[in-house]
N, C-alpha and C positions, 0 to 999 in steps of 0.2 A: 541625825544631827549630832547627836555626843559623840558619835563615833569619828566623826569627821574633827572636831574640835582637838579631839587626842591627837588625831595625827597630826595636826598643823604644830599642833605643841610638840609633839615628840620632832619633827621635823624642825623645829624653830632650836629645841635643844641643840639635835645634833648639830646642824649648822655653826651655832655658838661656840660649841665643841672643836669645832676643825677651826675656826677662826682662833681661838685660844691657843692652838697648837700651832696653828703658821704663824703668828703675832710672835711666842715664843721662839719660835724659829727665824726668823726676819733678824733676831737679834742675838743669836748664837755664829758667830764668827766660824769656828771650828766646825760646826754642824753644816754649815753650808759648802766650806771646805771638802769635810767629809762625803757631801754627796753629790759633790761636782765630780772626786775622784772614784768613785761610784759608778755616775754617769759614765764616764771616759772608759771607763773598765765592762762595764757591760755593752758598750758600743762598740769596742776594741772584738768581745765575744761573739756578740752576732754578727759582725764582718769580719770574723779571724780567717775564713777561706779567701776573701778579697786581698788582703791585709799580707798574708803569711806569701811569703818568695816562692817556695814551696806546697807541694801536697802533701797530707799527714803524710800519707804511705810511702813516700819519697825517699828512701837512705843507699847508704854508698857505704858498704861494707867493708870493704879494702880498704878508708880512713875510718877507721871507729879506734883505734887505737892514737890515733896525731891527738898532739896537746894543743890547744887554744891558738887563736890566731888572732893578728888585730883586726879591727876593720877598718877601713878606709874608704873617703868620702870623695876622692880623688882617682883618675885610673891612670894610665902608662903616660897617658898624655899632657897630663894636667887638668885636665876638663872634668869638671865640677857635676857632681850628682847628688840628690839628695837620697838617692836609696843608697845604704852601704852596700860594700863588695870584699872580696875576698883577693889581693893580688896572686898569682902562682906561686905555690907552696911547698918546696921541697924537704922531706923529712930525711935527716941525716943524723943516723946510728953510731956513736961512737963507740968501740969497746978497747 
């Protein structure tokens, strides 16, 4: 019987416990903030093979030297996408 007692107590504590800390939390603006962007980033992480255009191992070694490009939400025709794209991209050397 004492034995049982403890634990409901020891269980009653910690409960108490976690309530204290979500009550403090509930009213932390920033904290909530902070773990929404959290949230989004580790959700981003376990579907990055969904997510990513590409496969890691994917590269194009004849452009590894091109400097940045914009992207655009638009293609040739005008028609609206919400994935970005790349229009054709020609690199020209002056010397």
């Amino acid at each position: 019987m004492r034995f049982k007692k403890e634990k409901t107590i020891e269980l009653a504590e910690e409960n108490s416990n976690r309530k204290n800390v979500f009550s403090r939390l509930k009213r932390h603006k920033l904290a909530w903030t902070g773990g929404i962007i959290l949230l989004i980033l580790y959700t981003a992480a376990i579907f990055a093979d969904f997510i990513s255009p590409y496969s890691y191992d994917t590269e194009n070694r004849l452009r590894q030297y091109e400097p940045p490009v914009a992207l655009y939400f638009k293609d040739e025709t005008g028609k609206f996408s919400l994935r970005p794209y790349i229009h054709n991209y020609r690199l020209i050397i002056e010397i």
